[in-house]
Backbone as CSV, one residue per row, in Angstrom:
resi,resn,N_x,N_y,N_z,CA_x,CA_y,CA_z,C_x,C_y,C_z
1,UNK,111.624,108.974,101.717,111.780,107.843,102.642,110.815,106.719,102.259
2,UNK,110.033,107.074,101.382,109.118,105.938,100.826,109.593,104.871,99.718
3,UNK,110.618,104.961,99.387,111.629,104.022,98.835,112.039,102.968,99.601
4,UNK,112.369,103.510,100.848,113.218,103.227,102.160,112.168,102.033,102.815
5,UNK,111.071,102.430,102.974,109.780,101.379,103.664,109.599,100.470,102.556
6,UNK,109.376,100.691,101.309,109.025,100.085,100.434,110.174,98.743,100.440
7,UNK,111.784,98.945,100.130,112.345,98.281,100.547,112.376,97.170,101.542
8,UNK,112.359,97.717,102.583,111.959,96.677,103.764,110.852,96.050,103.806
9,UNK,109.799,96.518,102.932,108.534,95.508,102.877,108.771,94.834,101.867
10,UNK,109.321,94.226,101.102,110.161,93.390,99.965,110.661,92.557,100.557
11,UNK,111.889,93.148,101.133,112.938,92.342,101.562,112.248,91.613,102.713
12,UNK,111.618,92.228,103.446,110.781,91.345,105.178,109.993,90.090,104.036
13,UNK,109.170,90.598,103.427,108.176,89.481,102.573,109.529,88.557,102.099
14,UNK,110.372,89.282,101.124,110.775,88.159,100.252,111.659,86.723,101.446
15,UNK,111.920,87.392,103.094,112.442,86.491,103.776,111.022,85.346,104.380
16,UNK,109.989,85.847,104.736,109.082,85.448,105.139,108.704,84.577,104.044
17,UNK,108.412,85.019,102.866,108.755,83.733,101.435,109.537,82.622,101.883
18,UNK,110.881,82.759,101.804,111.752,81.414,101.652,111.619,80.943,103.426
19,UNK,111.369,81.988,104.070,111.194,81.287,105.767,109.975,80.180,105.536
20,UNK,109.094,80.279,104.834,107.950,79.293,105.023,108.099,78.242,104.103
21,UNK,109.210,78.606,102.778,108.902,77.262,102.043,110.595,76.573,102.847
């Protein structure tokens, strides 16, 4: 399942990325 979190902490960052620029 540590694939699974790892994922979503990517994907949450990589939105929080383009959310701020």
């Amino acid at each position: 399942a540590a694939y699974l979190c790892l994922t979503t902490y990517l994907v949450w960052t990589c939105s929080i990325a383009h959310g701020a620029t």
